[in-house]
N, C-alpha and C positions, 0 to 999 in steps of 0.2 A: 356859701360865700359869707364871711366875715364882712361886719358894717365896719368905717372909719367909727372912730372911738370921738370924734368930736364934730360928726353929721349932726344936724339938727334934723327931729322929727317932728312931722306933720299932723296931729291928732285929728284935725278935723275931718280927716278924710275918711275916718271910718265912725263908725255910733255901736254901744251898747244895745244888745236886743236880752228882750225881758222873757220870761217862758220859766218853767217846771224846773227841780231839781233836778241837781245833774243826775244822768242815767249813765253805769258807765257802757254800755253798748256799743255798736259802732260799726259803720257799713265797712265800704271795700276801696272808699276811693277810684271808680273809674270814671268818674267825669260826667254824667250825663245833662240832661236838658230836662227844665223842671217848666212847665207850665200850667195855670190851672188845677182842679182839686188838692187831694194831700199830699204830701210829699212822699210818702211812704211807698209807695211805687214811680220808679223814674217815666216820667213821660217824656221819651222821646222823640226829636223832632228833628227832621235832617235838612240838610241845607239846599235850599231851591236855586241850584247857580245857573247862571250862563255862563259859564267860561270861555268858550267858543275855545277848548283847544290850549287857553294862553293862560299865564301865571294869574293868580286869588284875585287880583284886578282887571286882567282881561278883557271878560265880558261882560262885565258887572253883575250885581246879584238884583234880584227878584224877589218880591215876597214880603208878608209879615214879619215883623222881629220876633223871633222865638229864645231862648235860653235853652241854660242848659246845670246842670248840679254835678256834683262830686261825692264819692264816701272814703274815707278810709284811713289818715295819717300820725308821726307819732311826734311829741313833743314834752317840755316843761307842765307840769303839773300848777295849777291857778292855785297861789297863797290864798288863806281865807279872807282877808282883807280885799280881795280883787273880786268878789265874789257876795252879793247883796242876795235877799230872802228871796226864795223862789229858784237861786239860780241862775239870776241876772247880773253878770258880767258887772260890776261898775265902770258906771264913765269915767266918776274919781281916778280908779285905776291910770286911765292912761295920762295923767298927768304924772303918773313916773317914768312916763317913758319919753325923754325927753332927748337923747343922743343913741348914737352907733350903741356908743357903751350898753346901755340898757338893751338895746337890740339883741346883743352879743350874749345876752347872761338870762332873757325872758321873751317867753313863745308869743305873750298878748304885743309886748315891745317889738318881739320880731314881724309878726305880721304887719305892726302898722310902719315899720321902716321899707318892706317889700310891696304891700302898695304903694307907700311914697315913692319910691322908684321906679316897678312897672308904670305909673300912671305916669311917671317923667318923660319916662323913654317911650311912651306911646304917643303924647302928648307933641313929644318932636321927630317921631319916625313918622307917622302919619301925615302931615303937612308935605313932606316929599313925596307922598302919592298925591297929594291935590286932593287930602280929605281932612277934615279936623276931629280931633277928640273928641267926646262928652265925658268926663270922670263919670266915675260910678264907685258908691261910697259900699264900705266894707261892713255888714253889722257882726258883731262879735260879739257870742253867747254860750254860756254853756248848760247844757240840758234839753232847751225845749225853748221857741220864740215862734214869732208868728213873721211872714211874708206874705207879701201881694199872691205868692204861687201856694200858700196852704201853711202849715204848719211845719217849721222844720225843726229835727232833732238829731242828738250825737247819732242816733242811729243811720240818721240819712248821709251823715259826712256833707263836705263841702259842698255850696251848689251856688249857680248864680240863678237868680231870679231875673225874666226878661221881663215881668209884667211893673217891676219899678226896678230894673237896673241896678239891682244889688248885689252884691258877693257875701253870701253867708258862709260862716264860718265858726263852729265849735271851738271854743277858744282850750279844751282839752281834749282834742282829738288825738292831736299830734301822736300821743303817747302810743296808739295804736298804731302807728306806720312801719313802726321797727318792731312793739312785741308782740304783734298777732300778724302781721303780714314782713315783715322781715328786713322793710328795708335800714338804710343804717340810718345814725342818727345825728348826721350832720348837716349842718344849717340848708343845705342850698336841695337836700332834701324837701324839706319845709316850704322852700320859697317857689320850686316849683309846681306845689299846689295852688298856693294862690297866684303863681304866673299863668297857670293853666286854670283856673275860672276867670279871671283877665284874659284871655284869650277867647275866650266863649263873650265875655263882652264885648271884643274888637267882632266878631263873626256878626252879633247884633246888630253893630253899628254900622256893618257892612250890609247891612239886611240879609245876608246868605242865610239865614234860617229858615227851614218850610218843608223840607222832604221827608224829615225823619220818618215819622210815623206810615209813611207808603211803602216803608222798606228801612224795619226796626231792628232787625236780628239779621247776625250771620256775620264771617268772618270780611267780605268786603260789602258790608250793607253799607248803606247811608248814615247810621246812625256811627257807626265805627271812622266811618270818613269824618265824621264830626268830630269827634273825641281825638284821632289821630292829630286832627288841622290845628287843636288847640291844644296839645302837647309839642306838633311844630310851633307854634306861636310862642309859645313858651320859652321853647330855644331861643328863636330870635331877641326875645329878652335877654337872655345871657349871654350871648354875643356881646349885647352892649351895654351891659351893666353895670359896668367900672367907668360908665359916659355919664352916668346919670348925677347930680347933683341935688343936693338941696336948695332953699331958697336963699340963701346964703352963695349960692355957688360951690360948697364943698361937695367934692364927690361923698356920694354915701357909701359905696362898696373896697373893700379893697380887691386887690387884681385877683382873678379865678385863679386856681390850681387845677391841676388835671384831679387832684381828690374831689374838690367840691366837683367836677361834672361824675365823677362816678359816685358823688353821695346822688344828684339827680338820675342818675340811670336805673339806682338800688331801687328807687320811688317806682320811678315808672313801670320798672319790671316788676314789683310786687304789686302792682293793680295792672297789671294784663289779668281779662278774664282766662284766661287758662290755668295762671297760677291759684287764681279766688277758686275757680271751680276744679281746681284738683284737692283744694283744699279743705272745700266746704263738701264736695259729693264726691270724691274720690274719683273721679274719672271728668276727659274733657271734652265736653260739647259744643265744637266751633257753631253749629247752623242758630246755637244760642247767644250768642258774642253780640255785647251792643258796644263794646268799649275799644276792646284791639289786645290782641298776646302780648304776652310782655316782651317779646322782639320787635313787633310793631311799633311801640311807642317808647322802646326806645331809638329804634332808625327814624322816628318823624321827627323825636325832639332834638337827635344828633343831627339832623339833616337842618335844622332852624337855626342851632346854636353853630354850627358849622358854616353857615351863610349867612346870617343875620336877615335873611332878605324873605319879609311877608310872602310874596307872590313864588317863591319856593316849596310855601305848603298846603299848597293847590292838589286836596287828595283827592278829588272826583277827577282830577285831569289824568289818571294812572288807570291800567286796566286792574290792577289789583294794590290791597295796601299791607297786605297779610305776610 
């Protein structure tokens, strides 16, 4: 999805993280859950719900706040002026990214216009469950930074951190989403990444994090019900993304096209483990699946963005998500 050209962007919602030159490496983008030690293996954590049977609110959830991380996507390459010793992103930077416009034309601009907006439309979907918000700020880095859950790098790709509620993000990832894993290269591609580690934030906030690790692997494990929930949650962003406004009151998006949801579905099906592990070992090993097929995820996130409605992606309430 294309930003309005005269939205006003929100800087402060995300911060500069400092770490290593950039490496150009790069995971797979499936989403996981990061808590504790390095990041370099995902620790997975799956969701301790009661559902009792009924929609993501039902029965409420139970349990510690857990997280959860991402690897894998492709974007604009960081000018060397956006880009301080070491590999540290500048915060300078984002003071050019002040409208839609910038959004439209640069990947660090674009990310800080998609959480302006995801954090919009959670900010006011949530109060009609009779629950409130907490933002959670975006850091943006490329090469190597440090988090409450370990160190994270281009290698790990996207993740959110639950131990301080952050969305990390490789501010050159992008570039890997279309030329090593194939999806295309339009924007809403892009934004469904960081609508889906926002989505692992809302699961936080809901406390449903806690089962993973009892039941890490396999095609309808726990840890796959996680990843799916928050590829649905992701939908229900797009649903209502041409609602969301700046502080100003201007909308920031312009209206979806049925291309932008097939530039999201390119995403999602190029991080189904099926596609990663046919690609990386030549054959596929569902009883290994922490993420979901790339048919999976894209029926969760069709299924969210087709109903706009949280308590739709309620994936422990299904006997299978595969």
């Amino acid at each position: 999805m294309s930003f309005n050209d005269n939205a006003q962007l929100d800087t402060s919602q995300v911060e500069s993280g400092g770490g290593g030159g950039y490496g150009g490496g790069g995971g797979s983008f499936p989403g996981g859950i990061q808590v504790g030690g390095g990041i370099g293996g995902l620790v997975l954590l799956v969701l301790g719900l009661l559902f009792g049977g009924q929609g993501l609110l039902g029965g409420g959830g139970t349990g510690d706040r857990g997280g959860s991380g991402a690897q894998g996507l492709p974007g604009q390459q960081l000018q060397p002026e956006q880009v301080g010793a070491g590999g540290q992103v500048r915060s300078s930077s984002f003071s050019q990214c002040r409208s839609g416009a910038d959004a439209n034309r640069n990947d660090v601009c674009l990310v800080i216009a998609t959480v302006n907006s995801v954090q919009d439309y959670w900010s006011k979907a949530l109060p009609k469950y009779s629950l409130t918000y907490e933002p959670a700020r975006t850091v943006l880095y490329q090469g190597q930074t440090s988090s409450a859950c370990g160190q994270a790098s281009s290698q790990v790709g996207p993740f959110y951190c639950p131990l301080d509620s952050k969305v990390y993000i490789d501010a050159a990832f992008f570039t890997e989403l279309s030329s090593k894993f194939g999806a295309d290269t339009g924007n809403l591609a892009k934004e469904y990444v960081v609508a889906h580690e926002y989505g692992h934030h809302i699961q936080n906030l809901l406390r449903l994090l806690n089962r993973a690790q009892q039941d890490p692997q396999g095609p309808n494990s726990g840890a796959v019900r996680i990843e799916l929930m928050a590829d649905c949650l992701a939908g229900t962003w797009v649903k209502h993304a041409t609602e969301t406004t700046d502080a100003q009151g201007n909308a920031l998006l312009k209206p979806i096209t049925q291309r932008d949801i097939q530039s999201a579905l390119s995403a999602a099906a190029a991080v189904g483990d099926d596609r990663i592990q046919q690609k990386v070992q030549g054959r596929v090993t569902p009883e290994s699946w922490t993420h979901g097929s790339a048919q999976a995820r894209m029926t969760w996130f069709t299924r969210g963005a087709e109903t706009g409605d949280l308590n739709q992606c309620n994936t422990f309430g299904v006997d299978t998500v595969s």
